[in-house]
N, C-alpha and C positions, 0 to 999 in steps of 0.2 A: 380452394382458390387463394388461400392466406399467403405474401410472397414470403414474407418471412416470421421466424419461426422462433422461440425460445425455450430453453429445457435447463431442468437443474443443472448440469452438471457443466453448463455455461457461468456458476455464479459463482464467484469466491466470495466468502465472509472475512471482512478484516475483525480482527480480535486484540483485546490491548492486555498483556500479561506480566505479573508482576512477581517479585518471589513470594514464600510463605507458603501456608497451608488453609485450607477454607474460606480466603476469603474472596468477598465480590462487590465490589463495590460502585452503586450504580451511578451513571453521568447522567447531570439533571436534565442537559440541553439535547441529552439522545437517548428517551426513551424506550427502555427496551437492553441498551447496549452498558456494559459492566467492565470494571480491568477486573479483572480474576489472579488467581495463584494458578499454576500448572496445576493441581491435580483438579480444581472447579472447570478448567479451560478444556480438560479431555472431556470430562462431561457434554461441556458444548459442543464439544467437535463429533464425539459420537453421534447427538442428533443431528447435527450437519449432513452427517455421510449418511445417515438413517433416511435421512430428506433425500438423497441423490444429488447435492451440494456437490458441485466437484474439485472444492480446493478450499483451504483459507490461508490468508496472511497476517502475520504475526507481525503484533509492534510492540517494543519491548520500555517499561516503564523503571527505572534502575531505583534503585536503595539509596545512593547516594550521586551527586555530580559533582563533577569539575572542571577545569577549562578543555580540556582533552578530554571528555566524555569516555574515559575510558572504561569504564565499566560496561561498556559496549560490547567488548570484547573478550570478556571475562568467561572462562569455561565454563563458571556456575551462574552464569548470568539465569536472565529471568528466561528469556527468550530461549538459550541453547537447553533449558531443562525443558522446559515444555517441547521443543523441537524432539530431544529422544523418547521423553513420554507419550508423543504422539506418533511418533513412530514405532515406538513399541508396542501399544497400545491397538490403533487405529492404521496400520502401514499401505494402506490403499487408496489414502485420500492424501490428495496433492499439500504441499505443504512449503508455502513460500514464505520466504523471510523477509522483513522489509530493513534497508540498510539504511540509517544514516545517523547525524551525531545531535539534530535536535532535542530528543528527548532524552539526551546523556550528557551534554553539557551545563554550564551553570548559568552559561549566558544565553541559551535557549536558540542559539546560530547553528547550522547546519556546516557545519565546519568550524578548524581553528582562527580565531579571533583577534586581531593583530588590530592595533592603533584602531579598532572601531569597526574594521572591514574584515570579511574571509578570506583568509590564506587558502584560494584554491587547490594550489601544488602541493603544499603541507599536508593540505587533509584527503588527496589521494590513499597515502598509506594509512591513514587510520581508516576508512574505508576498505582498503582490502584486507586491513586485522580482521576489521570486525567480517567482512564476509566469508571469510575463511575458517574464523571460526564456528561459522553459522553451519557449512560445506561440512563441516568437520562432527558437528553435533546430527545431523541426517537431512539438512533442507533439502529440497527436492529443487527448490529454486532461488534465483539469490535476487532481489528488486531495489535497487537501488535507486533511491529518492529527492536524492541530494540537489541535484544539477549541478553540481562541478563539472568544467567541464576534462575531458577526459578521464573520467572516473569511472566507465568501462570498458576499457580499454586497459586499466590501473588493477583492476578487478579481474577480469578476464586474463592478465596476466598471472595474479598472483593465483588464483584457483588453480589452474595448469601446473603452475608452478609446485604446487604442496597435493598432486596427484587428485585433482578435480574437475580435470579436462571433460567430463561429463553431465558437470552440472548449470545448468541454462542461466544464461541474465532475462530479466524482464527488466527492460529499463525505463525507469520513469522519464521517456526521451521528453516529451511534451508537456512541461506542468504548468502552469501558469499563475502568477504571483496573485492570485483570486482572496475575495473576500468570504468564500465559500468555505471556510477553513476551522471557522471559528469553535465551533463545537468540538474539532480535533482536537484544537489545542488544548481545549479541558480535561477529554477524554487523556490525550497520549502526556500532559502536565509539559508538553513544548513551546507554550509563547515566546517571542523570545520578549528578553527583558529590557534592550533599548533596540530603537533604529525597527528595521523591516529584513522582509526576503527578496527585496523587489530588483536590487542587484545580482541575485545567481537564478531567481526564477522568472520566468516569461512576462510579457508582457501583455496581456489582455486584447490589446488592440490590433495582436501580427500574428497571421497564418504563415508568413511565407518564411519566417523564423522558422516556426515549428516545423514544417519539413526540414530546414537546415538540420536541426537541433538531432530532427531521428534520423536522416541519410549518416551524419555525424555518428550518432551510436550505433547502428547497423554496420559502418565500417569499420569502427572498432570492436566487434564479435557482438551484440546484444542478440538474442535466441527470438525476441519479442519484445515487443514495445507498448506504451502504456500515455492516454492521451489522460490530461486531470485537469481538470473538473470535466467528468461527461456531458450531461445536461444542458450548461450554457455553452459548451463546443463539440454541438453535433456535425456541424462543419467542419471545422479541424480532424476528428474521427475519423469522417466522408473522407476527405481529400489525404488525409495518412492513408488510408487501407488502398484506395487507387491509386497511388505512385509506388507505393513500397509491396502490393502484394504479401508483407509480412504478417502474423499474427499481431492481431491487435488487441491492446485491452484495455480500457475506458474504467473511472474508476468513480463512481456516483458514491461523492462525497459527502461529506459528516453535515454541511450545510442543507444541501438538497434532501438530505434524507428528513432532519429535525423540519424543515419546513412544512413538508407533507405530513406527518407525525402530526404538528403543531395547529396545521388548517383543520387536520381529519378530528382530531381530540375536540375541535371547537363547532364542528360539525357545519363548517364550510365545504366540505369538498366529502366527498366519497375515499377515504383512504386508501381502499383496497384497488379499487378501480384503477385511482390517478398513482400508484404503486406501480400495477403490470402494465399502465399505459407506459411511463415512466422508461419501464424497462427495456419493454418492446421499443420504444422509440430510440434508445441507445443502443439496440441490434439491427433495429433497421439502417441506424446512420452507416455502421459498419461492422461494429465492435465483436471480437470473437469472444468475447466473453467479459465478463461486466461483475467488475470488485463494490458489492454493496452490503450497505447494513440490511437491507431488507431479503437477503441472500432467505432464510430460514423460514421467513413470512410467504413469501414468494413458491419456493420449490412443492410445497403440497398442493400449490395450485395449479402446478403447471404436470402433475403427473395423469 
């Protein structure tokens, strides 16, 4: 009688990966969750795919920044090594890359930095560097997170263009400039250092935006779209998957997840329970599938 239904291979794991060798190091506000070196990251990803996990995404933590975060884009980055060791390695589990210049800057802004503000149009092409070379290293998908706008369309050209006409966007069409964030930023080291995101990312209080936002990247080529923060917009979910019939993917962020974590550890709440409730209720909203930390926790329970 259940209407709807959850299974591993509905669940990406986000993972934060860094260069070197052996190391892991744990984030205190997301128990559970580590940046790793490529070779500690396949480790994880082989239990992943062991679980029936059916993808994870990758966000990458640089050596060094600068105003152009370019080390983004860097053949040896952190990101494009792990991408071939997990394809080499692991070649049967989905493997997205998540795009943007946050966690590679020095100013910790999701684009180039101009008098205080993001040069939208500027950081188009550092964008499709960096996704191309991500295309170029074996993603299987390219996510871009940024909210610039026209920056799938900027992407989507340049893929094509260096012979990667077959490789998908997931675009973070819907994000919204949320407080739910916090724990990210320690995890992926992207605060930024002055000011906010509240100029290129959404506004909490508008639904009828966020359809703007993804009819906008849908006609610019996006393969799939991606609603952020799941949990406190179950509605937005709802009302994306009924207008756009597109593949949807809701992404149960770093907030949401330490909160439950933080209740269950104090023995307020049942963790396990308010976990697959949690989850189920981001696939009932819509979502085809559902980017969380509790990806690993979750799939033995669901087999």
């Amino acid at each position: 009688m259940r209407e709807t239904s959850l299974h591993p291979s509905q669940l990406v794991l986000p993972l934060f990966v860094r260069s070197g060798n052996n190391v892991r190091r744990s984030i205190g506000s997301m128990p559970g969750v580590s940046q790793t070196s490529p070779d500690e990251l396949v480790r994880d990803v082989e239990r992943a795919a062991t679980l029936g996990v059916g993808g994870v995404i990758l966000f990458g933590i640089p050596d060094t920044k600068d105003a152009t975060g370019s080390e983004a884009w860097s053949e040896d980055g952190a990101v494009q090594v792990a991408v071939r060791l997990l394809k080499q390695h692991i070649p049967d589990i989905v493997v997205i890359t998540d795009v943007c210049m946050c966690e590679y800057t020095e100013h910790g802004h999701c684009g180039i930095l101009e008098d205080g503000e993001v040069n939208n149009d500027k950081t188009l092409e550092l964008l499709s560097r960096v996704s191309v070379s991500h295309a170029r290293a074996g993603s299987d998908m390219i996510a871009p997170s940024d909210m610039m706008d026209g920056r799938v369309a900027a992407i989507r050209s340049a893929l094509d263009r260096d012979g990667f006409s077959g490789t998908p966007i997931l675009s973070y069409a819907a994000k919204y400039a949320s407080a739910y964030y916090g724990p990210f930023r320690e995890a992926a080291e992207s605060a930024p250092k002055t000011g906010d995101r509240k100029g290129y990312q959404m506004d909490p209080g508008n639904v009828g935006e966020a359809l703007r936002e993804v009819f906008a990247d849908i006609e610019e080529g996006a393969d799939a779209i991606m609603v952020k923060p799941a949990g406190p917009y179950l509605d937005v979910i709802t009302k994306v998957k009924e207008a756009t019939g597109y593949p949807v993917a809701a992404y149960q962020v770093s907030g949401e997840y330490a909160m439950i974590k933080a209740a269950a550890e104090r023995g307020w709440i049942d963790g396990e329970r308010v976990m697959m409730e949690s989850l189920l209720g981001i696939r009932r909203a819509g979502a085809d599938f559902i980017l969380t930390y509790f990806a690993t926790e979750a799939a033995p329970l669901l087999r």
